[in-house]
Structures are given as C-alpha cells and as structure tokens.
N, C-alpha and C positions, 0 to 999 in steps of 0.2 A: 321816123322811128326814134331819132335822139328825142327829140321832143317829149314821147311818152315812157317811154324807157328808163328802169334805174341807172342810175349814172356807176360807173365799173366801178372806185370808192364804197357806192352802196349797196353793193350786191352781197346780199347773202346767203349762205352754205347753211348746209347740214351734214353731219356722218350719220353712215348706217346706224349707228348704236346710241342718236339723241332720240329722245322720248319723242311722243305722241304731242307731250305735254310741251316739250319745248318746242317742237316744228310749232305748234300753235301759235305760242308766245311770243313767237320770231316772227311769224305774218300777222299776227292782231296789231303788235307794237310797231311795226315796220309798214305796216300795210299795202304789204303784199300777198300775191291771191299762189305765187308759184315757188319754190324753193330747190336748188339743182343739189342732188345729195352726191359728197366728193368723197372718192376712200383715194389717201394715195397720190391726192394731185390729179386725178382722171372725174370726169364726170361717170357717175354709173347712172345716175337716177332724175326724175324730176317728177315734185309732186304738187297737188295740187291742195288748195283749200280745200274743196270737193273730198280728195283721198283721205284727207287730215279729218274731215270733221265725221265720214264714212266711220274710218276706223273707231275715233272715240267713241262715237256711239256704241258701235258694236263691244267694245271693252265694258261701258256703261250697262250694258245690256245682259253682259255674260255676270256683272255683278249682281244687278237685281236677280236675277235667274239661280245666282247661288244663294242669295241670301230668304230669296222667296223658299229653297226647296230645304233648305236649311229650316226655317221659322216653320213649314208645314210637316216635315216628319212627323 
C-alpha cells in the first residue's frame, strides 16, 4: 500500500463549502481520483472523480436548460 499511496505530506482535503470547481482543480493538478472532505478536524466525506464530474455536468446542464427556455419564450 505505501508503494501506491499518497504519501500523508501529500494528502489533500477539502471543506464542505469548496466549489465543484475547486474539488476539480485539486484532483486534475494533483492527480488524484479521491478527496476526504474535513469540517472541524473530523473526516465527514469522501468523493470521488466520478461524484466531481456527475455533479458538474448536471450544474452544466441546469444551465443550458435555463438559458435554452429563456432564448425560446
């Protein structure tokens, strides 16, 4: 497990209340695929690439959706 493992120095966090946009930025630039989200010094959460790029889309999606029903009124 050491072998493939981030090393504890490079382990990175996230709080509930960082963007979509930053969890992203954190595993693109870091490349990693998992992120433990900390409130408080406690682990509450752990997300994935997967969760990260689910959500964006659907954010992406609710936009075209508004801006499509906007432009057709």
């Amino acid at each position: 497990v050491h072998e493939i493992m981030t090393p504890h120095p490079g382990l990175h966090t996230m709080q509930p209340e960082d963007s979509i946009e930053s969890c992203m930025h954190v595993m693109t630039h870091n490349k990693v695929r998992h992120l433990p989200i900390m409130e408080n010094g406690q682990l509450i959460g752990l997300i994935s690439i997967g969760d990260v790029v689910s959500m964006y889309i659907g954010v992406q999606k609710d936009i075209i959706d508004d801006m499509t029903s906007y432009l057709y009124r």
